[in-house]
N, CA, C and O atoms as a GROMACS GRO file, in nm:
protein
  584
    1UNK      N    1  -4.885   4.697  -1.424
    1UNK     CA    2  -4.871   4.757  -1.294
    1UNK      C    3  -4.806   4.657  -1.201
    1UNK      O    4  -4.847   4.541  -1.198
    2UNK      N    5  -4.703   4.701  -1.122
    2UNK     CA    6  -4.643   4.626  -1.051
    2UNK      C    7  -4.726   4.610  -0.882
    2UNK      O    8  -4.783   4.691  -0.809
    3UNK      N    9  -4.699   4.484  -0.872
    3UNK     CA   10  -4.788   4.484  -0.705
    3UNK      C   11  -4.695   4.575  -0.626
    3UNK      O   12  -4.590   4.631  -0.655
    4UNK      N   13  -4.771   4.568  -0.517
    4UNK     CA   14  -4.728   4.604  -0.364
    4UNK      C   15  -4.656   4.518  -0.273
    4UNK      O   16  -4.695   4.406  -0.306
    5UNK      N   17  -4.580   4.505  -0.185
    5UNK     CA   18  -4.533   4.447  -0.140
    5UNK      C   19  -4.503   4.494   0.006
    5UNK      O   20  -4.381   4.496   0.025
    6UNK      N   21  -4.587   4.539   0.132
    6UNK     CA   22  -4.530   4.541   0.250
    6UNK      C   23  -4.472   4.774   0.205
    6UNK      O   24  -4.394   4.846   0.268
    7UNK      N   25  -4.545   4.802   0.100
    7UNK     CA   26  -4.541   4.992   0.076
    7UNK      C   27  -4.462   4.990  -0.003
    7UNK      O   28  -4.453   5.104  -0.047
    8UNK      N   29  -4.353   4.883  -0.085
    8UNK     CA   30  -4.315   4.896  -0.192
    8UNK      C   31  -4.328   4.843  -0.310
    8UNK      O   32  -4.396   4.741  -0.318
    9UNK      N   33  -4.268   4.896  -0.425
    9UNK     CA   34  -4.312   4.800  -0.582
    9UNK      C   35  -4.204   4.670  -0.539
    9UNK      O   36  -4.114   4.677  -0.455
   10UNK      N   37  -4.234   4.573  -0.610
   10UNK     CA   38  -4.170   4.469  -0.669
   10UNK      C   39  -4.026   4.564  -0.758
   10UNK      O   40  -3.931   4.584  -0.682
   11UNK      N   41  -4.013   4.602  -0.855
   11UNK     CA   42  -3.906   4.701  -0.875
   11UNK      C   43  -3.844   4.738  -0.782
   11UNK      O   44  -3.734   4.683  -0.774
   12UNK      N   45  -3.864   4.805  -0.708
   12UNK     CA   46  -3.796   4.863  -0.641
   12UNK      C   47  -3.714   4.786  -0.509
   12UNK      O   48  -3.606   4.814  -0.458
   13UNK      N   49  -3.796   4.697  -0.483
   13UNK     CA   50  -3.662   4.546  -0.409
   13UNK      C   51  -3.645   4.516  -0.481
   13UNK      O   52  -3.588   4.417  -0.434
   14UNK      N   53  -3.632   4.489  -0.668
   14UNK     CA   54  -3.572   4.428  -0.739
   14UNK      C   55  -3.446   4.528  -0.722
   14UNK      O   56  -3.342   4.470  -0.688
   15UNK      N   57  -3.439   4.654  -0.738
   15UNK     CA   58  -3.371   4.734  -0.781
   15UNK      C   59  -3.239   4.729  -0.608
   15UNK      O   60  -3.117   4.735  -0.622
   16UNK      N   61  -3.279   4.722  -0.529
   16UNK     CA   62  -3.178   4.701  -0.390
   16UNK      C   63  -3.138   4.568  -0.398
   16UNK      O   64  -3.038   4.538  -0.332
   17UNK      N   65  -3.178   4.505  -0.445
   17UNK     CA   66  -3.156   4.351  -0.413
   17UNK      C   67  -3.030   4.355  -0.500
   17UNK      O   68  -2.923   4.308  -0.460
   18UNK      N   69  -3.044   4.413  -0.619
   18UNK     CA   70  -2.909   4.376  -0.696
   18UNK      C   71  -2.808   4.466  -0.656
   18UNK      O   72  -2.696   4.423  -0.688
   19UNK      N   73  -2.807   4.602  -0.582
   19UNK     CA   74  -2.760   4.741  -0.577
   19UNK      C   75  -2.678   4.672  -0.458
   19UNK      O   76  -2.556   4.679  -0.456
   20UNK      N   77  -2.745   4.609  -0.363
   20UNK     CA   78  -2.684   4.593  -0.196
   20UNK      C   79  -2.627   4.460  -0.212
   20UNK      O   80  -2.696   4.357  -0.212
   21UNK      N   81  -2.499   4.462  -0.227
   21UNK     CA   82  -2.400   4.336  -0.211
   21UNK      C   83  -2.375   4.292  -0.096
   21UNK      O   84  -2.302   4.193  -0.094
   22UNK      N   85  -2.419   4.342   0.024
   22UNK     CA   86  -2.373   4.318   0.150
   22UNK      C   87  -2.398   4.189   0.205
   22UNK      O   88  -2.511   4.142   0.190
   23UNK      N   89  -2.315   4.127   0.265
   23UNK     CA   90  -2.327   3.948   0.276
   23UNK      C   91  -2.270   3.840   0.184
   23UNK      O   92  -2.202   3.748   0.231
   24UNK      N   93  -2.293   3.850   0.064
   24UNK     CA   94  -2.256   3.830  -0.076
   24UNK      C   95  -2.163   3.731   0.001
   24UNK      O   96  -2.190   3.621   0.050
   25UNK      N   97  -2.025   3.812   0.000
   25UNK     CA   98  -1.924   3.756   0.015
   25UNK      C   99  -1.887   3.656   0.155
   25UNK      O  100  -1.786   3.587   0.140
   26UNK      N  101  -1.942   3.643   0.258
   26UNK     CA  102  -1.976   3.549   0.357
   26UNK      C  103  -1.981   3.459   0.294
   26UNK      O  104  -1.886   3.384   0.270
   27UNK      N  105  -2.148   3.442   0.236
   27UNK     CA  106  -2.193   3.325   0.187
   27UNK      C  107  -2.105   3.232   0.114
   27UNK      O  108  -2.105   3.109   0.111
   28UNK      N  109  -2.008   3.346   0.041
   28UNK     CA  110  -1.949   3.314  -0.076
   28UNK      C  111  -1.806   3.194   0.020
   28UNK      O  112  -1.798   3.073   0.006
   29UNK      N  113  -1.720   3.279   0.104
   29UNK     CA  114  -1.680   3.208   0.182
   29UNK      C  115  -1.689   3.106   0.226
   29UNK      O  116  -1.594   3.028   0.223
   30UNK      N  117  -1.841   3.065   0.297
   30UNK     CA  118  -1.831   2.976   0.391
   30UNK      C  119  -1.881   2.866   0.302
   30UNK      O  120  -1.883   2.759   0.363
   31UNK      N  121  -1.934   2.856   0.144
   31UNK     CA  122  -1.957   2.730   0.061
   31UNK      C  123  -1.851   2.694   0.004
   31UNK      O  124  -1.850   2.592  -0.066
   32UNK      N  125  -1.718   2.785   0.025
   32UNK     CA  126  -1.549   2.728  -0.073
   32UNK      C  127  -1.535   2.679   0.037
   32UNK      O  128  -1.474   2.575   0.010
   33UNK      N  129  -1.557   2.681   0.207
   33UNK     CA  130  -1.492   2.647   0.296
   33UNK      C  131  -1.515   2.505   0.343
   33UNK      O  132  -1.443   2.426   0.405
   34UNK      N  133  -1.654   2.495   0.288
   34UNK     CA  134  -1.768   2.386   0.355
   34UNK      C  135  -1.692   2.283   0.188
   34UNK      O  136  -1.672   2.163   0.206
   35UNK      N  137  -1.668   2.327   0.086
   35UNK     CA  138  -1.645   2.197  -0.021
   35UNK      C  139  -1.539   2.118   0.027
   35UNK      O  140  -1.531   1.995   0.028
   36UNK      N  141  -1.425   2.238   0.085
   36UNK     CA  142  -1.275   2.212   0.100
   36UNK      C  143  -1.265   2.131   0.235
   36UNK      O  144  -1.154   2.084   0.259
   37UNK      N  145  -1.337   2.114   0.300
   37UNK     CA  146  -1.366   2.053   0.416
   37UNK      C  147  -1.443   1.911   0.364
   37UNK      O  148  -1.429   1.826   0.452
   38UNK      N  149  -1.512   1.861   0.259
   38UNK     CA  150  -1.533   1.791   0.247
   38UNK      C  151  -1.444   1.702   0.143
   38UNK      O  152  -1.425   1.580   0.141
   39UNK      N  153  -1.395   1.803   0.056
   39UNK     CA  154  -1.303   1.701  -0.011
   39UNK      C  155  -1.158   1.677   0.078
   39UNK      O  156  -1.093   1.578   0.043
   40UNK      N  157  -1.106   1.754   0.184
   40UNK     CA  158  -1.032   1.678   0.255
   40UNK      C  159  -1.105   1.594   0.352
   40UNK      O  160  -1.036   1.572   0.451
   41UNK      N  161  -1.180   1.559   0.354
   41UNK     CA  162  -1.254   1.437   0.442
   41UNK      C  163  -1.259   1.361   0.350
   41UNK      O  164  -1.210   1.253   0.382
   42UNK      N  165  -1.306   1.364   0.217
   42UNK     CA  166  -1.288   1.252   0.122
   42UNK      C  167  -1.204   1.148   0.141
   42UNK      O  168  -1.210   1.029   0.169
   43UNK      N  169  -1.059   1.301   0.097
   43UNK     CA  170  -0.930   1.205   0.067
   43UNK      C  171  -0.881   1.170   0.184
   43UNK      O  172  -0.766   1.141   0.152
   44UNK      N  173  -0.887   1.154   0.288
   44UNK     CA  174  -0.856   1.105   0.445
   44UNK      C  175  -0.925   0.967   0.439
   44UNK      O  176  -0.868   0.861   0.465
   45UNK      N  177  -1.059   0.981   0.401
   45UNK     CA  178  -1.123   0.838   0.449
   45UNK      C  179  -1.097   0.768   0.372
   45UNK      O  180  -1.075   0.652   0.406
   46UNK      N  181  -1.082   0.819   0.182
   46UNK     CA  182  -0.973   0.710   0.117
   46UNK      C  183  -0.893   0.652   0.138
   46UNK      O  184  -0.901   0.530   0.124
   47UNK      N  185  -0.752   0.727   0.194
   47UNK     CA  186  -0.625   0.702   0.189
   47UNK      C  187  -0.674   0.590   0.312
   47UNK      O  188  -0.637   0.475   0.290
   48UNK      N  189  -0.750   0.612   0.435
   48UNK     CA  190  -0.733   0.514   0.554
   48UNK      C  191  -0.786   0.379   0.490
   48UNK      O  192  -0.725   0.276   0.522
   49UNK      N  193  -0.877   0.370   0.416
   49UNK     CA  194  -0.912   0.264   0.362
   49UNK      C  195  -0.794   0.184   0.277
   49UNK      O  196  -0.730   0.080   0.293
   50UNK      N  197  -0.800   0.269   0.199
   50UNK     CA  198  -0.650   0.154   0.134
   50UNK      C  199  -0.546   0.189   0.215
   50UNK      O  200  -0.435   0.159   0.172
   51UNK      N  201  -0.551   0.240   0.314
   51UNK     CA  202  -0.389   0.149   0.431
   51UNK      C  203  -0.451   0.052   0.483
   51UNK      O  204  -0.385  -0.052   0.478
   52UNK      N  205  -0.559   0.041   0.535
   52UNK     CA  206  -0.609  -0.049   0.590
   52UNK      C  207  -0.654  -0.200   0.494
   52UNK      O  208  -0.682  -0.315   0.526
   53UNK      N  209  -0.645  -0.144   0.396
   53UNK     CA  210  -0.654  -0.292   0.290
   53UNK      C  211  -0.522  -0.332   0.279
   53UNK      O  212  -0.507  -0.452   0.302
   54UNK      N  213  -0.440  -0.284   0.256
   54UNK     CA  214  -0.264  -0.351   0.268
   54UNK      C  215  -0.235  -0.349   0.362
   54UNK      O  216  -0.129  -0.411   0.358
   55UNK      N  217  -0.258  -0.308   0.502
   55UNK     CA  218  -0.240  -0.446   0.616
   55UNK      C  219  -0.287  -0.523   0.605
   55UNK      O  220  -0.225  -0.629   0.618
   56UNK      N  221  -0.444  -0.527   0.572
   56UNK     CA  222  -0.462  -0.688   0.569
   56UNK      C  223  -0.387  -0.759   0.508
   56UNK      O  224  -0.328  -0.846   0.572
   57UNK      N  225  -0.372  -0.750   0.417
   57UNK     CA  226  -0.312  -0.816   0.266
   57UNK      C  227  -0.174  -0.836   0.346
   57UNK      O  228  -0.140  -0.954   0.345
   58UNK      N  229  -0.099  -0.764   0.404
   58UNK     CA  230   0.010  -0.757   0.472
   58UNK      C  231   0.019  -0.873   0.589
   58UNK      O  232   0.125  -0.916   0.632
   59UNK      N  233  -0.096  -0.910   0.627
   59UNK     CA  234  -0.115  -1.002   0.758
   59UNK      C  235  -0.167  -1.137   0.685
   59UNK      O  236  -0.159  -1.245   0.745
   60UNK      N  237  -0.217  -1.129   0.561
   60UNK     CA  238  -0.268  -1.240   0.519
   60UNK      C  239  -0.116  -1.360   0.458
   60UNK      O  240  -0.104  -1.482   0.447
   61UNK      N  241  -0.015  -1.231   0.428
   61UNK     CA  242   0.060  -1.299   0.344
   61UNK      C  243   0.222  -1.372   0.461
   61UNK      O  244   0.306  -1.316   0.531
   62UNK      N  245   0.192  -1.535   0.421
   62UNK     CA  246   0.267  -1.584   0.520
   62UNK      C  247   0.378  -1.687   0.450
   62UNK      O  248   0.348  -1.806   0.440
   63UNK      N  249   0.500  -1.639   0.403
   63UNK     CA  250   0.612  -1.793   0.351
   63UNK      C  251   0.726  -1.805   0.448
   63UNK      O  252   0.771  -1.722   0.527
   64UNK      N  253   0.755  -1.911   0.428
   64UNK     CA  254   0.838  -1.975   0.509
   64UNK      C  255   0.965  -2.061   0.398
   64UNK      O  256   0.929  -2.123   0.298
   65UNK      N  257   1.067  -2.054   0.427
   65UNK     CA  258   1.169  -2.121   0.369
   65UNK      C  259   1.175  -2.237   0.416
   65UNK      O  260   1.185  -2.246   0.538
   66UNK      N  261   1.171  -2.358   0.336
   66UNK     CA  262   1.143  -2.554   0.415
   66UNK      C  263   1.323  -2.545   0.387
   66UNK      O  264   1.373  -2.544   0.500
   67UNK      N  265   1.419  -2.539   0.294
   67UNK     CA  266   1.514  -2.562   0.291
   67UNK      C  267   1.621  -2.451   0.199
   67UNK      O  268   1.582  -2.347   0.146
   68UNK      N  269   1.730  -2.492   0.198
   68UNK     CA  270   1.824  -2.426   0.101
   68UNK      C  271   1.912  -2.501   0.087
   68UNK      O  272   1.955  -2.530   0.199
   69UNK      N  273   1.969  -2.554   0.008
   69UNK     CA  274   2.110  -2.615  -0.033
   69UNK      C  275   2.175  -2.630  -0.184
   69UNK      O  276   2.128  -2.631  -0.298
   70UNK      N  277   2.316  -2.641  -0.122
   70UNK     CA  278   2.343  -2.660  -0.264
   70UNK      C  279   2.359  -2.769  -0.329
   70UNK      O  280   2.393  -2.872  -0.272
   71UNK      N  281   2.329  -2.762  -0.493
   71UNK     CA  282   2.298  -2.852  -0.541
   71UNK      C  283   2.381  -2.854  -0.670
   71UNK      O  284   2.453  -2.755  -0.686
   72UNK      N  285   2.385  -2.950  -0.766
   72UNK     CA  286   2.451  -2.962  -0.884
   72UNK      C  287   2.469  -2.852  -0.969
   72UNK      O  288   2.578  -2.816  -1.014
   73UNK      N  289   2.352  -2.796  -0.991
   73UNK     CA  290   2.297  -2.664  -1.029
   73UNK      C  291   2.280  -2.575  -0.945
   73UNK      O  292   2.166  -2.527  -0.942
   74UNK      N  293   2.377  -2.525  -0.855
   74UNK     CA  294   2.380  -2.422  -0.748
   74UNK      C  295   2.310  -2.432  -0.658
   74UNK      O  296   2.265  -2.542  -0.624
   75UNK      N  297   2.271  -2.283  -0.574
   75UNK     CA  298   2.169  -2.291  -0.458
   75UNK      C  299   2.030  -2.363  -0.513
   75UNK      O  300   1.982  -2.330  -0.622
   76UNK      N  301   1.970  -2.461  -0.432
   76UNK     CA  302   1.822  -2.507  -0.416
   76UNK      C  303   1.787  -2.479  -0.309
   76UNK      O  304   1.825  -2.514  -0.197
   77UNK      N  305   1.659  -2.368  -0.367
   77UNK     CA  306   1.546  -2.313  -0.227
   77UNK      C  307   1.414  -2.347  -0.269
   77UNK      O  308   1.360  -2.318  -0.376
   78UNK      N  309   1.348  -2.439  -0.132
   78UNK     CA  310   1.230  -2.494  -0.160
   78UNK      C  311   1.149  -2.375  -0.056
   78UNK      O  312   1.184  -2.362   0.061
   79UNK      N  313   1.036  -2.292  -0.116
   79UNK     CA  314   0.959  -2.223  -0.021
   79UNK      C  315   0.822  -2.269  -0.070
   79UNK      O  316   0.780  -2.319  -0.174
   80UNK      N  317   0.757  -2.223   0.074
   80UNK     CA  318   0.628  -2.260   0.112
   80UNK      C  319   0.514  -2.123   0.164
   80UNK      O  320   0.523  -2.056   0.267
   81UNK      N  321   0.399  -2.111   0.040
   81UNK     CA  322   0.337  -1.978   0.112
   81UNK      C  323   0.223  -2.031   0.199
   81UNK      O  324   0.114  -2.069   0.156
   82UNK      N  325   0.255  -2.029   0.303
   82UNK     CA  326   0.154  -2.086   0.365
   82UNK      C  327   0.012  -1.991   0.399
   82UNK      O  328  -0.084  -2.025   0.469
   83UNK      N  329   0.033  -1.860   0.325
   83UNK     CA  330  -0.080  -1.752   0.376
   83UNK      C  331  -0.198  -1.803   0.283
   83UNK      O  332  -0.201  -1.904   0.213
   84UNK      N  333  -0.298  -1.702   0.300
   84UNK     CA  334  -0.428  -1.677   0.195
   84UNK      C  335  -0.391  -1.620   0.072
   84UNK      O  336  -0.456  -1.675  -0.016
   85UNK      N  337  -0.306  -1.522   0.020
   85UNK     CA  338  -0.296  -1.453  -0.085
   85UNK      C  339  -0.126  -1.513  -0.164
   85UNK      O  340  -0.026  -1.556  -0.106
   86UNK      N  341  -0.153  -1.490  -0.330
   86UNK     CA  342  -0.009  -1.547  -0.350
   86UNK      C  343   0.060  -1.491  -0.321
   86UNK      O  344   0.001  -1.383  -0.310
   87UNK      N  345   0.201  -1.467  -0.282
   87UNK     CA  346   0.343  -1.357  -0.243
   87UNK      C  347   0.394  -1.362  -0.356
   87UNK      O  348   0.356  -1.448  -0.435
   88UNK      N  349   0.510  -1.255  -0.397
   88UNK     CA  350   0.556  -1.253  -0.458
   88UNK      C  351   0.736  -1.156  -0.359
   88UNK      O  352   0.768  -1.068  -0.279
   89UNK      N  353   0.789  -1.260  -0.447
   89UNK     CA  354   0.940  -1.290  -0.329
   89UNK      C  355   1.035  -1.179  -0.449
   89UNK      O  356   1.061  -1.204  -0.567
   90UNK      N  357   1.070  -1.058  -0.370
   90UNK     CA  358   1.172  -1.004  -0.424
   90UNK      C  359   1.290  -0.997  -0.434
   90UNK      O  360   1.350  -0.944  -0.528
   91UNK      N  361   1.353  -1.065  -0.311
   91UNK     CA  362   1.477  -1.020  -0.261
   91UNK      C  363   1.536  -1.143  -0.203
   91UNK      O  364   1.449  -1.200  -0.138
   92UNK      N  365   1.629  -1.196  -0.200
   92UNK     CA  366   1.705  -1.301  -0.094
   92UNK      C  367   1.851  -1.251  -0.066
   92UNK      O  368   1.926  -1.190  -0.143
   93UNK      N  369   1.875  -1.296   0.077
   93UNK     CA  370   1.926  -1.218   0.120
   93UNK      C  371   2.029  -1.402   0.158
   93UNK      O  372   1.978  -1.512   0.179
   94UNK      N  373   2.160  -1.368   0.154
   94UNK     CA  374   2.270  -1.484   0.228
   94UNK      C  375   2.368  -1.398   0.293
   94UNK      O  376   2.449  -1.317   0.249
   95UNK      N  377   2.326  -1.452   0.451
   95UNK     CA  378   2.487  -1.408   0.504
   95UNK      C  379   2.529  -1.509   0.602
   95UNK      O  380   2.472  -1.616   0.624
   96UNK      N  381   2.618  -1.471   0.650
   96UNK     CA  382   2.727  -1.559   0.717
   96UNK      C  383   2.804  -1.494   0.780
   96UNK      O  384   2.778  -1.377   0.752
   97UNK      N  385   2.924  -1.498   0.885
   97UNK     CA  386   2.965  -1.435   0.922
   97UNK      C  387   3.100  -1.348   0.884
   97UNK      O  388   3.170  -1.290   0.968
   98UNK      N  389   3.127  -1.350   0.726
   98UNK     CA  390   3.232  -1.270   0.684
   98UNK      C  391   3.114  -1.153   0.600
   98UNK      O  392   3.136  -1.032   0.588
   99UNK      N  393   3.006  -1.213   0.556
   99UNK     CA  394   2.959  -1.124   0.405
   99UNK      C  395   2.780  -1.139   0.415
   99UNK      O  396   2.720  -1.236   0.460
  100UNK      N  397   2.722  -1.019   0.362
  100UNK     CA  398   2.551  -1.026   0.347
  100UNK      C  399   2.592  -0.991   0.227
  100UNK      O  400   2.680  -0.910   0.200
  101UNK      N  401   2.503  -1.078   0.129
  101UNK     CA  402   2.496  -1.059   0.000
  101UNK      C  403   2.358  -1.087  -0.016
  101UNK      O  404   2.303  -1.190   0.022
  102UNK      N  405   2.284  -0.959  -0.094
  102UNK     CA  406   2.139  -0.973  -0.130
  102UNK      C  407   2.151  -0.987  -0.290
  102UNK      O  408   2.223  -0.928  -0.370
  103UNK      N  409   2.079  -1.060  -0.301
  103UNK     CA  410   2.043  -1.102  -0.464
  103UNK      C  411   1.864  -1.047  -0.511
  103UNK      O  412   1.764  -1.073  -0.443
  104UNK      N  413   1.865  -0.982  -0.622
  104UNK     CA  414   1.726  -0.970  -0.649
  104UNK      C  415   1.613  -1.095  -0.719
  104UNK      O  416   1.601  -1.148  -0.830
  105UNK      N  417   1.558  -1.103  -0.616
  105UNK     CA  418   1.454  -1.229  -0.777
  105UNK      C  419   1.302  -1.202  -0.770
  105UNK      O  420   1.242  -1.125  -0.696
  106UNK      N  421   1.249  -1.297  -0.880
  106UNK     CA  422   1.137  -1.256  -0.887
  106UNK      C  423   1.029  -1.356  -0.901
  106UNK      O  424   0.973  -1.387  -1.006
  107UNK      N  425   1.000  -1.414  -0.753
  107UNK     CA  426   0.912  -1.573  -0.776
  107UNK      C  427   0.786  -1.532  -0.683
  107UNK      O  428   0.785  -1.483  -0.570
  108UNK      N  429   0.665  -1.574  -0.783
  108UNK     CA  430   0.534  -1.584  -0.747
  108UNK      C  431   0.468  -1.709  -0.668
  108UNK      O  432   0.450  -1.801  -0.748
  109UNK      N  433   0.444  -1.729  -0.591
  109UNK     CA  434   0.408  -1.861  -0.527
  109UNK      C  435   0.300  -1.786  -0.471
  109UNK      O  436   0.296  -1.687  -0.397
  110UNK      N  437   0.163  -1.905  -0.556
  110UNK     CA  438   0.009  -1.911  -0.548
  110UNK      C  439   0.006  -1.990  -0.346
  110UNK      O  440   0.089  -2.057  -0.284
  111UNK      N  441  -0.156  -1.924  -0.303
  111UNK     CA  442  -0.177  -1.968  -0.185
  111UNK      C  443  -0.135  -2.148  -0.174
  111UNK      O  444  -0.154  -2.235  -0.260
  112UNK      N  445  -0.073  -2.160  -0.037
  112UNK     CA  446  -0.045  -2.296  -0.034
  112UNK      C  447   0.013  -2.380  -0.102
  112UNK      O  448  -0.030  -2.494  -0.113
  113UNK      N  449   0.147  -2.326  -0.173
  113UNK     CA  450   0.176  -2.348  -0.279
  113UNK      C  451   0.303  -2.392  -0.216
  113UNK      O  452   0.340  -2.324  -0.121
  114UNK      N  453   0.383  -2.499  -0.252
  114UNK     CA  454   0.528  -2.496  -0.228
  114UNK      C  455   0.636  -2.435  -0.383
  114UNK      O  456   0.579  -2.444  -0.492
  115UNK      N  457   0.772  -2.382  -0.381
  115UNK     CA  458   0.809  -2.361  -0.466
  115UNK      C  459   0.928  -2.358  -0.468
  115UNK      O  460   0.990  -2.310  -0.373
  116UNK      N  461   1.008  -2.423  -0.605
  116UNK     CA  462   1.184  -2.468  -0.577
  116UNK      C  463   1.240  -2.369  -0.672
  116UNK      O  464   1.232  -2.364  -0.795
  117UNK      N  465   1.282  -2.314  -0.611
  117UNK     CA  466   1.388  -2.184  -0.687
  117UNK      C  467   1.556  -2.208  -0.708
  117UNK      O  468   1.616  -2.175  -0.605
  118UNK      N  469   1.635  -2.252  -0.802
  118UNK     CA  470   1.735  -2.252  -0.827
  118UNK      C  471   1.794  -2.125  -0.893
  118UNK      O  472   1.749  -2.055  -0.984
  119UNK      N  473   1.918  -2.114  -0.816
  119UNK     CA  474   2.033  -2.018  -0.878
  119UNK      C  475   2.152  -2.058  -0.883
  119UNK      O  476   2.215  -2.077  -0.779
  120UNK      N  477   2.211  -2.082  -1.014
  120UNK     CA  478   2.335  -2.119  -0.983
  120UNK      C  479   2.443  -2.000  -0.972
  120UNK      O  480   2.552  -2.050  -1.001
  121UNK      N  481   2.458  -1.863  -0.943
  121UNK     CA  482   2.527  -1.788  -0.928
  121UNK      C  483   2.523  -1.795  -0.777
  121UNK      O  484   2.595  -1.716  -0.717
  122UNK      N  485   2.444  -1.884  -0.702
  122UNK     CA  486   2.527  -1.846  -0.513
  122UNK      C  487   2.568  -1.927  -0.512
  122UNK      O  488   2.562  -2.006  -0.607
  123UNK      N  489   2.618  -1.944  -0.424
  123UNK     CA  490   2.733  -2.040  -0.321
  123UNK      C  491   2.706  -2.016  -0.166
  123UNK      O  492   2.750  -1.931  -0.089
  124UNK      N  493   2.604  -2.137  -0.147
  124UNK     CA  494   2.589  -2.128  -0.019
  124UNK      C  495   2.728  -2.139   0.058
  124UNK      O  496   2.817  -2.204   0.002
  125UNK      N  497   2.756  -2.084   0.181
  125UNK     CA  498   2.874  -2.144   0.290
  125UNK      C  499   2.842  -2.255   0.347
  125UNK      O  500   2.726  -2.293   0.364
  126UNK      N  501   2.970  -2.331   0.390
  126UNK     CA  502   2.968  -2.426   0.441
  126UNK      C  503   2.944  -2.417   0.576
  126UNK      O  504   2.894  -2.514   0.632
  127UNK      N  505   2.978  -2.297   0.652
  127UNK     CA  506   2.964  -2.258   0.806
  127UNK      C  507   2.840  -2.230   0.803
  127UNK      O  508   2.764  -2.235   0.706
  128UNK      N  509   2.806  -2.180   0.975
  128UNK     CA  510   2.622  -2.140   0.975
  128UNK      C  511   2.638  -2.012   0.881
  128UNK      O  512   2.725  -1.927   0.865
  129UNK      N  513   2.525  -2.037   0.833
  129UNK     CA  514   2.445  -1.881   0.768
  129UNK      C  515   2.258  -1.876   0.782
  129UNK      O  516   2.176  -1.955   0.830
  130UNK      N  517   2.246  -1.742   0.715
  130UNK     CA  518   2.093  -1.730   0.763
  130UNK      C  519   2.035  -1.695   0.561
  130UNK      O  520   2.099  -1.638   0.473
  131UNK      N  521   1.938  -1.738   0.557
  131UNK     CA  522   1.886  -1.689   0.423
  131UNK      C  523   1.757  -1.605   0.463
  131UNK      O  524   1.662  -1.650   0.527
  132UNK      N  525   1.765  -1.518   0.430
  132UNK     CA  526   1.617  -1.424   0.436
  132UNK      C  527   1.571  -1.380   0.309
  132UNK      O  528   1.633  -1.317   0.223
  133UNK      N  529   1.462  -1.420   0.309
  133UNK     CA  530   1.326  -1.395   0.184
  133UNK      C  531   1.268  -1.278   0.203
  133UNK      O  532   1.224  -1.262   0.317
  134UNK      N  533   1.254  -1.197   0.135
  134UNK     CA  534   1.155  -1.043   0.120
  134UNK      C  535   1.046  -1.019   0.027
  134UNK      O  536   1.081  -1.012  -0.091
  135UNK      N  537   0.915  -1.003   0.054
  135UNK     CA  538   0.824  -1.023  -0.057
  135UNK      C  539   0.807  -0.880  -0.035
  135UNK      O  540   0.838  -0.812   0.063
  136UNK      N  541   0.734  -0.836  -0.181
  136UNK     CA  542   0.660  -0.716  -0.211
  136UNK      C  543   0.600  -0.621  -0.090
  136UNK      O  544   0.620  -0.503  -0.060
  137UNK      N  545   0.525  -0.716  -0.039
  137UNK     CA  546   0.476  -0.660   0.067
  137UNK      C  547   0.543  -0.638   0.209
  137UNK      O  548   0.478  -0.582   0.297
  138UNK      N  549   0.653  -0.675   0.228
  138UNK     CA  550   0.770  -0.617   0.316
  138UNK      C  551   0.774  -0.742   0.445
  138UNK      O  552   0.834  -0.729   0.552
  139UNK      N  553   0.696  -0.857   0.402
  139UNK     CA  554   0.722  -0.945   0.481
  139UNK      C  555   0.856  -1.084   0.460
  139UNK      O  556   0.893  -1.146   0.360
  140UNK      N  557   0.890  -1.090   0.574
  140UNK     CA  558   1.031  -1.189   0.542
  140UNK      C  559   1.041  -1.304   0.600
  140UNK      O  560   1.015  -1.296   0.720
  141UNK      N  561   1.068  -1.409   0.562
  141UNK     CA  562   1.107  -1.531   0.600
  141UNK      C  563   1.240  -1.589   0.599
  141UNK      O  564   1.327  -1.577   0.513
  142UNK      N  565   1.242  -1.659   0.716
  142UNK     CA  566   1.438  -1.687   0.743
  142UNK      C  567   1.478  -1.775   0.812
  142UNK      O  568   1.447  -1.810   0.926
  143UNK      N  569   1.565  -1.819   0.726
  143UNK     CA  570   1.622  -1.999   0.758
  143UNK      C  571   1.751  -2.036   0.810
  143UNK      O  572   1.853  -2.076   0.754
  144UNK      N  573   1.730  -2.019   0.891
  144UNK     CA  574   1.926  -2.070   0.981
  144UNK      C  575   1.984  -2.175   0.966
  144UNK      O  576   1.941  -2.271   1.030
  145UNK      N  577   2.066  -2.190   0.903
  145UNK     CA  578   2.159  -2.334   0.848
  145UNK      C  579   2.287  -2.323   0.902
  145UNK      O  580   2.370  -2.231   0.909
  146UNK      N  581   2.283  -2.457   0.946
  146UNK     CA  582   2.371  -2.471   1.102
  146UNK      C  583   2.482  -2.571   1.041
  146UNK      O  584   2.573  -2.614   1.112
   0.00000   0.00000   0.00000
């Protein structure tokens, strides 16, 4: 025998409960709405975090060019990372006032590190020019030779 419940069986709100869909779909709504709201809050507070870790990294990383000249064996460039983190130098750049010629390279220099990079494919000028250094991280260093 089924109880009572408030003048009806247990059956018989079993039997409406499944019959009456009404609401259903609200509910259903507002928990796809409430996930999607949280996984774009996720990926927001991710992404700000790692931008905010490569600025640092971006502010930590500091070289400086001590010299450039040429030498027996072509250009000699002595650089200096004077930051916290090692750099890594992609790009050098020589111009002067007829020509910018960028060359690609690929030198790692540990924190506090000085480092002598030879190429014998440049030819520094004899007039002023400027050398600019480009690391990974989009920071540059640049040496005016007078």
């Amino acid at each position: 025998m089924l109880s009572r419940v408030g003048g009806h069986t247990l059956e018989t709100i079993s039997k409406r409960l499944r019959l009456d869909k009404r609401g259903v779909s609200n509910v259903i709504v507002a928990m796809l709405s409430l996930v999607l709201v949280v996984i774009i809050s996720a990926n927001v507070i991710i992404w700000s975090s790692q931008m905010s870790h490569y600025d640092w990294e971006k502010t930590q990383e500091k070289i400086e060019i001590v010299s450039a000249q040429t030498g027996r064996n072509g250009a000699l460039f002595i650089i200096n990372n004077k930051g916290s983190l090692t750099a890594h130098v992609v790009s050098l750049w020589v111009i002067d006032s007829t020509q910018h010629k960028r060359y690609d390279v690929d030198i790692f220099i540990n924190s506090g590190e000085n480092s002598t990079y030879t190429r014998m494919d440049i030819n520094l000028p004899s007039e002023d020019f400027l050398i600019k250094m480009i690391t990974e991280r989009g920071n540059m260093a640049i040496l005016s030779q007078s």
